[in-house]
Each structure stands twice: as structure tokens, then as C-alpha cells.
N, C-alpha and C positions, 0 to 999 in steps of 0.2 A: 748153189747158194740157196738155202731155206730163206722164207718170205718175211722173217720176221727179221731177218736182217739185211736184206733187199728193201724191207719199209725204214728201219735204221738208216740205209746208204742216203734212200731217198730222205729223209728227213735233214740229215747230216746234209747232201748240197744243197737242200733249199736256204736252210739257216745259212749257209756259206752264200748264198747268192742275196741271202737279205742281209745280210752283215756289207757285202758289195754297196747295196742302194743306198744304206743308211751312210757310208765311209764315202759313200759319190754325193752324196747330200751335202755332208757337213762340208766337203773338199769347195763345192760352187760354192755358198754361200760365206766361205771360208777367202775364197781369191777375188768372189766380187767385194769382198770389203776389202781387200787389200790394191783393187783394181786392177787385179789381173784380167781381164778379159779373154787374153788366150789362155791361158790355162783353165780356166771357167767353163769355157765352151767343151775344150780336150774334156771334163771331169761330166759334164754335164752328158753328153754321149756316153761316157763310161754309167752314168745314171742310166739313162735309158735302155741300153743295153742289160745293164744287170738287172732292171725292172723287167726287164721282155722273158731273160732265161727265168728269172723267179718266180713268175707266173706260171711259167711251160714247166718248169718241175714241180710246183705246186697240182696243178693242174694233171702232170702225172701223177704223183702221188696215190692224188682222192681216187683216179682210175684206179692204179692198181691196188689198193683199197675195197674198191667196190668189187673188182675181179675176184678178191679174195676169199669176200664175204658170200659171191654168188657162189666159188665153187665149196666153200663151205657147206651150203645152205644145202646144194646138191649132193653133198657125202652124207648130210641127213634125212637127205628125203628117200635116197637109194637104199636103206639101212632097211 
């Protein structure tokens, strides 16, 4: 797999994982007005969770990113 779409993949789960927080967001605030409380809680953990992997793939990302650019930089400096 070339890197330019390896950083695609990566971009593509991130959005996938912040599409998650935002759909766990409106879900709590959505049942605590209906007074669900258990179901509230269930969505609110599914928040946190999908806030925890959206970071960690964001987080990848900018690494491999930076990996990119370092061996980049080194196929011009070897030139």
C-alpha cells in the first residue's frame, strides 16, 4: 500500500471515529431529555470510548505524517 493512501485510510477512520463522538454526543443529551438515564450512561461510555480511539488515530496519523516527511527530506539530502 503507497503512503498516500495509507494517509487516506488514516484520515478516513479518524472522521469515522469523530462522526462516533459527535452521534455519542447528541445520543446523551438526546435520552437525558427524554430521561433515560440508562441508556444515557450505555451512549455516554460509547462517547468516551470513541473520544479515546479518535485521539489514538489522530495521534497516528500526524506520526505517520511526520515519518513521511523525515524520509522524504532524507531522499533529498542523499541525492
Amino acid at each position: 500500500m503507497n503512503s498516500n493512501m495509507q494517509n487516506k485510510t488514516f484520515i478516513f477512520l479518524e472522521r469515522l471515529w469523530l462522526v462516533g463522538v459527535v452521534l455519542g454526543i447528541v445520543l446523551v443529551i438526546y435520552f437525558l431529555i427524554m430521561k433515560d438515564n440508562d441508556s444515557a450512561v450505555f451512549f455516554f461510555g460509547f462517547f468516551i470510548l470513541s473520544s479515546i480511539i479518535y485521539l489514538m488515530r489522530k495521534r497516528q496519523r500526524k506520526k505517520h505524517e511526520a515519518f513521511l516527511k523525515h524520509q522524504e527530506e532524507q531522499k533529498k539530502n542523499s541525492r
